[in-house]
C-alpha positions, 0 to 999 in steps of 0.5 A, a space after each residue: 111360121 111364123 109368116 111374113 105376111 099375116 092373112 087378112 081376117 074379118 076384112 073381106 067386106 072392107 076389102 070389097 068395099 074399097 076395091 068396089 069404090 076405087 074402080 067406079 071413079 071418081 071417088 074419094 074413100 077415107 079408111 079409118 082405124 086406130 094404129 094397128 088396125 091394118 088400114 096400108 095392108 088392106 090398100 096393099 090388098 086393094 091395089 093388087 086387086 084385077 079390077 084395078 089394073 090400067 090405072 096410075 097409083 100415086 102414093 104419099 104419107 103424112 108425116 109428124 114431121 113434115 105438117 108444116 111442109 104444105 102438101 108435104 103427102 101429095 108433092 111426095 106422091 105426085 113425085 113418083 108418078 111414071 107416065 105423062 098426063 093423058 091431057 094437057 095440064 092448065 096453066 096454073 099447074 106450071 106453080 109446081 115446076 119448084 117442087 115437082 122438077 121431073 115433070 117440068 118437061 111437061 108443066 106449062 111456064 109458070 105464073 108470076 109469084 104472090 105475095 099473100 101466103 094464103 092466096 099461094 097456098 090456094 094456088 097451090 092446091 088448085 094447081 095439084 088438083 089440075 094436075 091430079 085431073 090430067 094425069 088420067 085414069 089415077 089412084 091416089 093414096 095418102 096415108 096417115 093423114 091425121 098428121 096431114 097438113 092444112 094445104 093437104 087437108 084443103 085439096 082432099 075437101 076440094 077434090 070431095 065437093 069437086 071430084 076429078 072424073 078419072 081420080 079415085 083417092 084413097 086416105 087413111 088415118 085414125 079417127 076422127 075422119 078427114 072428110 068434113 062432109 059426105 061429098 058426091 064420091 066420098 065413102 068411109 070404110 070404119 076397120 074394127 078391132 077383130 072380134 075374140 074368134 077373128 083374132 084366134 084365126 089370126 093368131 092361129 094362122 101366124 102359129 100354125 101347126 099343132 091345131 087349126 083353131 085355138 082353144 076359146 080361153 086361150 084366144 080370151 086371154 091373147 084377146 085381153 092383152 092385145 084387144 084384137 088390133 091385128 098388128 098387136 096380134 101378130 106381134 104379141 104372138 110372135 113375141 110369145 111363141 119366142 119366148 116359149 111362152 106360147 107353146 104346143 101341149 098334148 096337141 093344142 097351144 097352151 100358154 105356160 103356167 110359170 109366164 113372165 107378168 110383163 111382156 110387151 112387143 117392142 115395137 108396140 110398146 114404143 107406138 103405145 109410148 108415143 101416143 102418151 107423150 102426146 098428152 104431156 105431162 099432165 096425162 102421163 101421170 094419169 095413165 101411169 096411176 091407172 096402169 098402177 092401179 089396173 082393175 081398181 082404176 076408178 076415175 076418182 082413184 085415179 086422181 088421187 093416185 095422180 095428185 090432181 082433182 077430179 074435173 082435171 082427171 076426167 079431161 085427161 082421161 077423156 084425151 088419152 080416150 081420143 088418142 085411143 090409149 083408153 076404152 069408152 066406158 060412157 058418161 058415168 065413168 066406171 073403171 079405167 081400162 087400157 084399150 088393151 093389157 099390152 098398153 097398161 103394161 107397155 105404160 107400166 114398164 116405162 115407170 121408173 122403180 122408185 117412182 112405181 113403188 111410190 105409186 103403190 104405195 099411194 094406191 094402197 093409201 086410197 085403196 084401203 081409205 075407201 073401206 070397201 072390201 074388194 078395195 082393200 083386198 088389191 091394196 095388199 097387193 100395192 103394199 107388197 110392191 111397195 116393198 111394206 112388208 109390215 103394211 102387207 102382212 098386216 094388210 093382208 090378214 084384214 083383207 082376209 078376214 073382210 074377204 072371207 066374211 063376205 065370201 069371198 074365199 079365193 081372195 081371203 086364201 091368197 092374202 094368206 097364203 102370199 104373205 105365208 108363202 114369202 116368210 114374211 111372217 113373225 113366227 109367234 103369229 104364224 100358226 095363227 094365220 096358218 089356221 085362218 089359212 085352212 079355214 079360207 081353204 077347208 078342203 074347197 079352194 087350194 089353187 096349186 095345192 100349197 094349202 096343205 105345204 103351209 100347214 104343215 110348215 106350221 106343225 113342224 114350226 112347234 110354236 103352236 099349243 095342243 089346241 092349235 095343233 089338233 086344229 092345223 092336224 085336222 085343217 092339214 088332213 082337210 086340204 091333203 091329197 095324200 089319202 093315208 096322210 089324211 086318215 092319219 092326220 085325222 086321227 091324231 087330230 081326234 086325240 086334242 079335239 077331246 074339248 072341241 064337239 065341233 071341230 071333233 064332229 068334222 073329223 069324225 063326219 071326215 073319216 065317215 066319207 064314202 070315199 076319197 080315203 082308201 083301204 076302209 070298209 062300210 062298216 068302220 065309215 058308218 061306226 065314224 058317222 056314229 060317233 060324228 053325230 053322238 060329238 054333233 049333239 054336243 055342239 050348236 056349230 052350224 059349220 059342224 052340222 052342215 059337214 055331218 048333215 052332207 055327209 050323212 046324207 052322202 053315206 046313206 046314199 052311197 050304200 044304197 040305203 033307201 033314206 038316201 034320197 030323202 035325207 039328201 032333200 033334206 038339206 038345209 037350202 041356206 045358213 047364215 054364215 058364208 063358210 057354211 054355205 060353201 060347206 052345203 054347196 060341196 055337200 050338194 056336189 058330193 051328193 050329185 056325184 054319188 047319186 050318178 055311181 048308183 043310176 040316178 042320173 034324175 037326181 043327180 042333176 037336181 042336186 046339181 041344180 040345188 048346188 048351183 042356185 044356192 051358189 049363185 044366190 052366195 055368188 060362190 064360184 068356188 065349185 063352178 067347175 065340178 058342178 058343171 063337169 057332173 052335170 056334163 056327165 050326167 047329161 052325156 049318161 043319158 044320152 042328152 049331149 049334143 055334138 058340140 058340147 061334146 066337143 066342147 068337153 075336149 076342148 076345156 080338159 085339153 086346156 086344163 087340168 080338169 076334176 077326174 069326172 071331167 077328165 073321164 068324160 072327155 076320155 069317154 067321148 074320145 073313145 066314142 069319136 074313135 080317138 083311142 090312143 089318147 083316150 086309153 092314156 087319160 083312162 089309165 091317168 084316170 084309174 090310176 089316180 082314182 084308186 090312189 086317193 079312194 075314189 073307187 067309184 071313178 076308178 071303176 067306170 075309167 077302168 071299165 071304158 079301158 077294158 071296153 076298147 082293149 083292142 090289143 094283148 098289151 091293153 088286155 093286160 093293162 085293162 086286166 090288172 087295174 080291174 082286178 085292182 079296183 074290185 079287190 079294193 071294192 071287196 075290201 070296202 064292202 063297195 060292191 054298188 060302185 062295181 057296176 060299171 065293171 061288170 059288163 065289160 072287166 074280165 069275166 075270169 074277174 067277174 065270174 069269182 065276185 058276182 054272188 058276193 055282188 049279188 048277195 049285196 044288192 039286196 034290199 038296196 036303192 041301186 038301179 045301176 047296180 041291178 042292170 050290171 047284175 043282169 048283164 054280167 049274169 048274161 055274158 056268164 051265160 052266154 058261153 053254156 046257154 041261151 043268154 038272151 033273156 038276161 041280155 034283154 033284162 039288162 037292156 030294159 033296165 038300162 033304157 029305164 035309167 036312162 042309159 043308151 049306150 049301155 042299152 044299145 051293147 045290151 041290144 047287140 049282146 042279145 042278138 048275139 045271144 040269138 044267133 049262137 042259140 040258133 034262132 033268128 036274130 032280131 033285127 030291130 035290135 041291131 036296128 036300134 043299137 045302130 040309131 042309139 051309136 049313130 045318134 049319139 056320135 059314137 060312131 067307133 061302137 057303131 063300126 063295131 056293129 057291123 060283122 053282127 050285121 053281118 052276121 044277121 044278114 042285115 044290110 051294112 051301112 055305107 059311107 057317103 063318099 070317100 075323103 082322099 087324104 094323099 100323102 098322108 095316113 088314113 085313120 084307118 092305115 094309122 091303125 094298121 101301122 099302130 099295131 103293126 109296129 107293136 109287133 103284131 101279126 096280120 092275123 092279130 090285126 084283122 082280128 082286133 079291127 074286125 078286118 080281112 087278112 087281105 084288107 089289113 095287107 092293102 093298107 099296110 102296103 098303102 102305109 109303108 108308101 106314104 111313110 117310106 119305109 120297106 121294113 116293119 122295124 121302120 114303121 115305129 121310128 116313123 111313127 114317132 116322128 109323127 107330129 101331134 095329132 098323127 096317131 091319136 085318131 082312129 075313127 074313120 068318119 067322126 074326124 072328117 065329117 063323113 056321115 053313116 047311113 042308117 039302115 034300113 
């Protein structure tokens, strides 16, 4: 791919509809659309149709440069026809001897001339339409004809009121339509832009592997530049995977981060081009000032940038709205938007620099005379195209500081950070600015991470006094996602704080967080939060008291304390300051994160729900992402996530780089889909990010899911060392509440050493999630000397009572294993609902799991409904086989790890080295590694193909 011919999307009812109005003639069928839209590619489509063989087809185009020519279209069309008339044309045709030669033959004489122009025009087109009725059985097209020419125009409204019985014509064109009435035969077919997923399946079509389906933002994004016109589509792709813009990342299409601006097709810039000269001068410059000033182009704006007054402004951009270079925005104006992204840079490029950086610089004139901040913070931009580095600076810090009191702390960070970034700055001002800078960010907005390089710059610069020093030492350690350079950072930052109880109380409140630092114990971040609140008594700093409050709240909940809770409902709903707002909403994050480590999944999503109403009613975005992925990951804890929004999971972090919780929970709900190999990877990313920056309490659940889907020796090994890893910083912290995902499945040469200094901690202490843990491991240490089934039992109430499916459902299972190794009868309900509790939930991997202890049980095993062939390619389950096969595994260690017969595993091992040609095992790796995306990261055997499990009875 690319292919030469582009299917057809969202077009099938257009297609029926014109195929339908052409077989029953007469007819007289109008497909409108803009330029682009694919009006001659349906035609094509309709004219290879069946029900349309047997008849003539005569085809002509109107042209710009032929309107003068009358019947210019149809003299061309009439020119190709290849077969006699089936009846004996009328006298009058014989006018067309002239202009027709090769039917000459076959014309009767011809009439004496006329002298009046508009009586020979009529002739002609009565002697066209005769014709066109004696040819028989005829399809006539004319294309473009809103470049037609009045004779044309005349025998297209003659052949409406009077259709030929045999003639069905079919014109194209872009609105407004060339009928001027509904006509006994005339039907209009209207061609739309694609919708957001029609132009995806377009795009995905003309890209074709590594999916089927684009990711939704991506087809937004393509859909913003080329607004669905399926010709602007498929050359905008094309230009884009080209230029390598467009690319295959981690088995989906991505757009590159570092993508160039403007980048516009050829061929579509010179159509868009085209249409602009149309409107003259006069509407040039107006759509060269709206391209200039992009999201700011109100109506009003527009002129001014232009030069021309407001009832001049509105006709023009009325004009280039016909010509559909404009979207309709209604009578009341609003912004003036291209009809897509590729028109405004397509006009944009096509200005001169020296007039384009004119034009900017008048965009940042009236842009800031408005006085309206969103105005004023795009007229920095405008200055620095306009090449004021003086205006930009000082624009910038205005706009920042206008931004940031009214929230809007994204865009006060990027005026700030643009400005320090490009060393447009005098250094005596730098530091100044440096600090503004890590105010806007103040550990929340930091796109790309530059917030922490730019503060340290200003320390090393040495312009800054002690004072603004301690401050950028603190701003730096806030925004660093180097833990042990914040810890440091921060308690250089105390020693100059000694006058500041505020700034002193944030520090202190930083180095009291329950994590995100490492190598702490409980007891020192408790000593922190001490003196945090002893500095806060010192101040009346709402900033400093909503970072105490949060984090005193977080703390005393994260230790289990039973004031946790309460002190977390506490919180203030709202302060009047904008940073502190941001601050409380963080706080509610960091809370709902925490309240999920401990089992109190309830509470979490009420935080999560505080976090958000309180961020709505700031129109606050900045946490939108990780208050979402907690709540996704709360919901998917108990069992509440329904299908598509799991796929929905996948599908966001393979887009993106996501917050860690996402990140886990999609490589959770990989696992569950039988998607090991990528999930494995994401986990072992996860952990070991986890436990660099002191986020234990993630480290220990991605660690957790990792053991759990150890299948092979080497993952055993992976899964032992960073288990033993995050317990060993847990013992060192005094953590021990954030172990409990570990439990039930680390290592029980790990668990067995730790679980009385974990039990011993648990006393007193608000930790549900703890307590079931505690109780499954005491299971599984049991299980090797004893009855382990009460244990088991326990943890599986206490696990159901959280809510936690999952884990109550292997608590089901582990307590029928516990039965039968006791000898006893097994419980078959249990089996029973560990499979309804997997099946249900979708993840069918641990269902196909159960099944040797149904086996075992003497349940019946549920089947499939119907066996997928897959042909030449691998099975899920040969990919398996091969996966480990070519790891150097044995037979036996294979049907070991995927519950398999010895027999079993040669069969699709046999299968396998078929489909890949090879006959050795040295030959399955090189295979295997030129396997195309998506060939070895699938190991379900049913959740991928849709094939359903059925529930036993």
């Amino acid at each position: 791919m690319p292919p030469e011919e582009p299917p057809l999307v969202e077009r099938d009812g257009a297609l029926a509809a014109l195929v339908a109005a052409l077989a029953r003639p007469p007819a007289v069928v109008a497909v409108e659309g803009e330029p682009g839209a694919g009006k001659t590619r349906l035609l094509r489509e309709a004219l290879d149709d069946r029900a349309l063989a047997g008849r003539a087809r005569l085809c002509g185009q109107a042209r710009p440069t032929l309107s003068s020519c009358s019947l210019a279209p149809v003299i061309e069309a009439l020119a190709t026809a290849n077969r006699p008339p089936v009846r004996r044309p009328g006298a009058l045709t014989g006018v067309l001897r002239a202009v027709l030669p090769d039917l000459a033959g076959v014309l009767p004489p011809a009439p004496p001339p006329l002298e009046d122009p508009h009586l020979v025009r009529h002739r002609l087109v009565r002697a066209v339409a005769e014709l066109l009725a004696a040819l028989g059985p005829t399809i006539l097209v004319l294309e473009d004809v809103q470049w037609a020419d009045d004779g044309t125009i005349e025998l297209l409204r003659m052949i409406g009121a009077r259709p030929p019985p045999d003639l069905a014509v079919a014109v194209t064109g872009t609105p407004p339509a060339v009928l001027t009435g509904p006509g006994p035969a005339a039907v209009r077919i209207r061609l739309a832009p694609l919708s957001v997923p029609g132009a995806g399946r377009l795009a995905a079509a003309l890209l074709g592997g590594p999916r089927a389906a684009l990711p939704r933002d991506l087809a937004e994004t393509l859909y913003e530049r080329n607004g669905g016109v399926p010709s602007a589509v498929c050359e905008d792709v094309r230009l884009l995977r080209r230029r390598g813009v467009l690319r295959p990342a981690d088995g989906a299409w991505a757009l590159a981060p570092d993508r160039e601006a403007v980048l516009v097709p050829s061929a579509v810039g010179a159509e868009i081009l085209g249409r602009v000269r149309r409107l003259g001068a006069t509407g040039g410059a107006a759509l060269e000032a709206a391209a200039v000033l992009a999201g700011s182009a109100e109506t009003e704006l527009v002129g001014r940038v232009a030069g021309m007054d407001a009832e001049r402004t509105c006709d023009v951009l009325a004009e280039a709205a016909r010509h559909g270079l404009l979207r309709d925005h209604g009578p009341d104006g609003g912004i003036v938007r291209f009809r897509h992204e590729l028109a405004r840079l397509a006009v944009l490029e096509a200005i001169p620099g020296y007039r384009r950086r004119r034009l900017h610089a008048i965009a940042a004139r009236e842009l800031t005379r408005t006085g309206r901040g969103a105005l004023a913070v795009r007229a920095v931009d405008h200055h620095r195209r306009a090449g004021d580095v003086r205006a930009w600076v000082e624009s910038a810090e205005a706009a920042a500081e206008r931004a940031a009191a009214d929230g809007s702390f994204e865009a006060a960070h990027a005026c700030l950070r643009d400005v320090l970034q490009a060393g447009a700055v005098a250094e005596d001002r730098r530091t100044e600015l440096a600090i503004k800078l890590g105010w806007a960010a103040s550990g929340g907005v930091d796109p790309g991470g530059t917030t922490a390089d730019l503060l340290a710059a200003a320390l090393e610069g040495g312009t800054a006094s002690p004072a603004q020093r301690a401050e950028l030492l603190l701003l730096h350690a806030w925004s660093s996602r180097d833990p042990g350079a914040a810890a440091d950072g921060l308690r250089a930052a105390l020693r100059g704080l000694a006058g500041r109880p505020d700034l002193r109380a944030i520090a202190l409140a930083l180095l009291a967080m329950p994590n995100g630092l490492p190598q702490r114990d409980l007891r020192t971040q408790v000593a922190y939060l001490s003196r945090a609140r002893a500095a806060l008594a010192r101040t009346t700093d709402p900033m400093a008291h909503a970072v105490v409050s949060t984090t005193t709240a977080r703390l005393l909940l994260a230790i289990g304390s039973p004031v946790g809770g309460p002190a977390a409902e506490a919180l203030p709903l709202r302060r009047a300051r904008p940073e502190v707002d941001r601050q409380l909403i963080r706080g509610l994050l960091d809370l709902a994160e925490t309240a999920l480590h401990l089992g109190h999944y309830a509470r979490g999503l009420e935080l999560v729900d505080r976090g958000r109403r309180l961020a709505a009613e700031v129109r606050s975005r900045t946490y939108d992402r990780r208050l979402r992925a907690v709540a996704l990951r709360a919901r998917w804890t108990m069992g509440d996530l329904e299908a598509d929004e799991q796929a929905g999971v996948l599908a966001d972090v393979a887009r993106v780089r996501d917050p860690l919780h996402a990140r886990l929970l999609a490589a959770e709900v990989g696992t569950g889909q039988g998607r090991l190999d990528q999930a494995r990877r994401t986990l072992r990313e996860v952990a070991e990010e986890a436990c660099a920056i002191g986020e234990l309490a993630i480290a220990a659940r991605a660690v957790a899911e990792l053991n759990r889907v150890a299948l092979t020796k080497e993952h055993r090994h992976a899964g032992h060392a960073l288990a033993r890893r995050v317990l060993d910083e847990l013992g060192r912290g005094r953590l021990w509440l954030y172990a409990a995902p570990l439990l039930p499945f680390a290592p029980l040469d790990l668990v067995r050493p730790v679980l009385p200094r974990y039990r011993d901690a648990l006393n007193g202490l608000d930790a549900p999630l703890a307590r079931a843990a505690l109780a499954f491991a005491e299971a599984r240490m049991l299980e090797r000397h004893g009855d382990a089934s009460a244990g088991y039992r326990r943890a599986r109430r206490a696990y159901a009572a959280l809510p936690e499916p999952r884990l109550a459902a292997h608590a089901c299972a582990g307590e029928v294993r516990a039965q039968l190794a006791a000898g006893r009868t097994p419980d078959a309900d249990l089996l029973r609902q560990a499979w309804g509790t997997f099946t249900g939930l979708g993840v069918v991997w641990d269902a196909e799991r159960l099944k040797p202890l149904m086996r075992a049980a003497g349940l019946p095993v549920p089947h499939r409904r119907g066996r997928p062939g897959y042909g030449d390619q691998l099975s899920p389950r040969e990919r398996e086989v091969v996966a480990l096969a070519a790891s150097g595994h044995t037979n036996r260690d294979i049907a070991a790890n995927l519950f398999l017969s010895d027999r079993t595993v040669k069969f699709h091992l046999a299968n396998a080295m078929r489909k890949l040609q090879v006959s050795s095992r040295r030959q399955l790796r090189e295979a295997l590694d030129t396997a195309g995306p998506g060939q070895r990261d699938h190991t379900c055997r049913c959740a991928r193909c849709g094939r359903q499990l059925v529930n036993p009875q």
